[in-house]
C-alpha positions, 0 to 999 in steps of 0.5 A: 684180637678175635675177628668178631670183637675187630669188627665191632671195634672197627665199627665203633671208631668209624661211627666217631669219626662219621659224628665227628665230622657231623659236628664240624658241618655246624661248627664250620657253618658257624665260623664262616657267617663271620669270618671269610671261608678261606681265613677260617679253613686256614684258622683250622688248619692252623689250629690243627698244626699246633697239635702236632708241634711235639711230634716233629722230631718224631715225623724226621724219621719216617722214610717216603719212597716215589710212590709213597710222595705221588700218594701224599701229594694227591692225599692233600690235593684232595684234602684239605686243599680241593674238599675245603674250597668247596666245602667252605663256600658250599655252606656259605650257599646251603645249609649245615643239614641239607650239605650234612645230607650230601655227604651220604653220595660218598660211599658210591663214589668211594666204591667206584673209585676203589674198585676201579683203582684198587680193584675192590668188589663193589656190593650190590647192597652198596650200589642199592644205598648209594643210589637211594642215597643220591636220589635223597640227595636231588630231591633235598636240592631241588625241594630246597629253599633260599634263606638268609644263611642259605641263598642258594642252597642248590649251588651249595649242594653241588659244591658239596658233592664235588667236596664228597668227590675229593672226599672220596679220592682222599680216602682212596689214597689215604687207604695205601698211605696208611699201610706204611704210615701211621694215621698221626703222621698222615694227619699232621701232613694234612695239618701243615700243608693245608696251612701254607696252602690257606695262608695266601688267600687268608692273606688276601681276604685279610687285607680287602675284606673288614671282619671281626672274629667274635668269642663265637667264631674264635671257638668254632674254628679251635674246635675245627682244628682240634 
């Protein structure tokens, strides 16, 4: 494939991706007005292991050397495990828009991340966005307003930024994983340890805390899986 049409490919796909994790801000935002944050997130991810049912058999032949389990286990820590605790109660205490906003501080802390560890030159035009990105950011919070769906919308923002924290470590490890394993495989792991490690504290808030799942929240959460 010719470099010029990889490019605008890669282009393309990222931009899905960066749309379709907009949407899920709102979808999430949804689901958590009714639901316990953690009964949700495990929801997703219960969900999103149904997805990858048919795959198993496929998922026992792939072959895991030390480096590659050390790369897993902190590809989930960072996600789904840490980001989702954060984000969860992070748009229980801000809005979908302002957390939506906050996530534009994750490719300064990519950057950094990668050319630390990775040893990846970091851009000066990067460095310019980035910081006008964060600065966007400190004045969002601290113009911020406290609603009934957002009562503490600079707590939240910070929440999220530590979500963009683990955001950006996920995608560190996710940047070596991916040379050896394929992005279904890597995402089924997601899927299935996100769910036993929700499990417990949905437990939890299933057994102190009295909701309903309405129609509305039920497809939030289907579509947050899916």
């Amino acid at each position: 494939m010719p470099k010029k049409n990889l490019d605008f490919f890669t282009i393309l796909i990222l931009c899905s991706a960066m749309l379709i994790w907009a949407s899920s801000f709102i979808g999430l935002k949804i689901a958590i007005e009714e639901m316990p944050a953690m009964s949700v997130i495990f929801g997703r991810m219960v969900i999103a292991s149904l997805c990858f049912i048919f795959f198993i058999n496929k998922f026992r032949k792939t072959e895991f050397s030390k480096k590659d389990i050390k790369y897993i286990f902190l590809m989930v820590l960072f996600e789904p495990c840490l980001y989702f605790i954060f984000e969860s109660y992070a748009l229980q205490n801000t809005t979908a828009g302002q957390a939506g906003m906050i996530t534009s501080m994750m490719p300064l802390l990519t950057a950094i991340g990668a050319g630390i560890l990775l040893k990846e030159i970091i851009s000066k035009q990067l460095i310019l966005g980035s910081i006008l990105a964060i600065l966007g950011g400190i004045w969002l919070s601290l113009d911020s307003i406290s609603t009934q769906s957002a009562p503490n919308p600079m707590f939240g923002n910070f929440l999220e930024f530590l979500a963009m924290v683990c955001g950006a470590g996920y995608t560190i490890a996710i940047r070596h994983l991916s040379a050896n394993f394929s992005a279904l495989f890597l995402t089924a792991v997601q899927a299935f340890a996100g769910a036993i490690f929700f499990f417990p504290f949905a437990l939890y808030e299933y057994s102190t805390i009295d909701f309903e799942v309405s129609s509305t929240a039920l497809m939030a959460i289907v579509y947050l899986g899916i």
